[in-house]
C-alpha positions in Angstrom: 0.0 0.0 0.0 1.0 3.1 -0.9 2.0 5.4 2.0 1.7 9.2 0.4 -0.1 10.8 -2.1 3.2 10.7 -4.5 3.1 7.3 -3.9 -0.5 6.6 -4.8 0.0 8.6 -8.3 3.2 6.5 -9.3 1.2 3.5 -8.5 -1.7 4.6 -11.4 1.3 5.9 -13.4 2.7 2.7 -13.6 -0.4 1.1 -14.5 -1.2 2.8 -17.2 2.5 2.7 -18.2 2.2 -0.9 -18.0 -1.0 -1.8 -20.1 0.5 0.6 -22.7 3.3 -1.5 -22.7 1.6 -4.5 -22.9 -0.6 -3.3 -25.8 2.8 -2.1 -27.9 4.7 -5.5 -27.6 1.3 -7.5 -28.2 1.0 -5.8 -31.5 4.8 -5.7 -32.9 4.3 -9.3 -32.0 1.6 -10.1 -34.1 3.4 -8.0 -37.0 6.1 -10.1 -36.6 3.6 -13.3 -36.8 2.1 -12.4 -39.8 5.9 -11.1 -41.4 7.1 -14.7 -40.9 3.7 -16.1 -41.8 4.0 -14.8 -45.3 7.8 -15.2 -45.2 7.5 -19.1 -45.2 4.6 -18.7 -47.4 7.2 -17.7 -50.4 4.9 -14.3 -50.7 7.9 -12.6 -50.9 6.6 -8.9 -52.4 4.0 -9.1 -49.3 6.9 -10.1 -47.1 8.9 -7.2 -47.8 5.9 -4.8 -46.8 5.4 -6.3 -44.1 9.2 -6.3 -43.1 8.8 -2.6 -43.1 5.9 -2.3 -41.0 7.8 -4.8 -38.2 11.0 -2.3 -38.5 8.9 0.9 -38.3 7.4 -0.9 -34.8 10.5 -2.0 -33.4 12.0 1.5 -33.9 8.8 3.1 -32.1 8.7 0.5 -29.0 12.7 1.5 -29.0 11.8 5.1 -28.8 8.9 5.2 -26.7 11.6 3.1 -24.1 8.9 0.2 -24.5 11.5 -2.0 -25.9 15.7 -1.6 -25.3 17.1 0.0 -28.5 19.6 -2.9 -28.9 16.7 -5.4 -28.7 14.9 -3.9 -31.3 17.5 -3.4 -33.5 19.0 -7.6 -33.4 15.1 -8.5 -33.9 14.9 -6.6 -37.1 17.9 -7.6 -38.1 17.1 -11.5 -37.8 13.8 -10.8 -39.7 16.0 -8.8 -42.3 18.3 -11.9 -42.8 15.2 -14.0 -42.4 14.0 -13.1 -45.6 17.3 -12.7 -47.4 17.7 -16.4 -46.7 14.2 -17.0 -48.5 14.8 -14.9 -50.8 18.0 -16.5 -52.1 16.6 -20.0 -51.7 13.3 -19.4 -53.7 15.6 -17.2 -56.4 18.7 -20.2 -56.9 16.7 -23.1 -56.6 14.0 -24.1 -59.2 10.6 -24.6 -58.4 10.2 -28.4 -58.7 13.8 -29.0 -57.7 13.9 -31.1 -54.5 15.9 -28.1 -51.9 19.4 -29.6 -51.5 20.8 -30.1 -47.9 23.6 -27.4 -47.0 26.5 -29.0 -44.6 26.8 -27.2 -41.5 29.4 -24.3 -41.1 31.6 -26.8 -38.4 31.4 -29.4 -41.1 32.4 -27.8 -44.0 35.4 -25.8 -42.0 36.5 -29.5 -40.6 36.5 -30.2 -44.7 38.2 -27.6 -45.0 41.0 -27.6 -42.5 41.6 -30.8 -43.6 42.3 -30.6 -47.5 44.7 -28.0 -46.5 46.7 -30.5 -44.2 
C-alpha cells in the first residue's frame, strides 16, 4: 500500500504505463507473426511490406523506451536476414527441384581444414 499521495500517483502511473506496454509488444508481436507467416509462405513482395511495418514498430517500441534499443534493433535484423535467406533460396533453386541439404558451417570448416593439411 501506498504510503503518500506521490506514492499513490506513481502507482496509477505505472499502471497505465504498464498496459500501454503490454498493448505495444502485443501488436509488434503479431506484425512479426504475420511477417514470418507470409515469409514461409514464399509471398515474398508481401513479405517485404510487411518487413517494413515490423521495423517501423520495433523502432517506435525503441523510442517510446517500450523496448531496449539494442533489442529492437538484433530483432529486425534476424527478420532482415530472415528473408534474405528466403529470398535467395526461392531465387537459386527451381521450383520443382527437391531443396538440396547445405552442410553445416563446423562441417564444412572440418573439410576444409583438412584438404589444407
Amino acid at each position: 500500500m501506498p504510503n503518500t499521495k506521490s506514492a499513490e500517483k506513481r502507482v496509477r502511473s505505472n499502471a497505465r504505463k504498464a498496459t500501454r506496454n503490454q498493448s505495444v509488444k502485443s501488436s509488434v508481436k503479431t506484425f512479426e507473426k504475420k511477417f514470418l507467416e507470409l515469409a514461409t509462405a514464399g509471398k515474398l513482395d508481401e513479405a517485404k511490406a510487411a518487413l517494413s511495418v515490423v521495423t517501423s514498430a520495433y523502432a517506435r517500441a525503441a523510442k517510446g523506451g517500450v523496448l531496449k534499443r539494442e533489442t529492437a534493433s538484433r530483432k529486425a535484423s534476424r527478420l532482415q536476414l530472415h528473408l534474405n535467406r528466403v529470398t535467395t533460396a526461392k531465387t537459386a533453386a527451381p521450383q520443382d527441384a527437391a531443396p538440396q541439404a547445405v552442410a553445416p558451417k563446423a562441417a564444412a570448416s572440418k573439410a576444409s581444414k583438412a584438404s589444407k593439411a
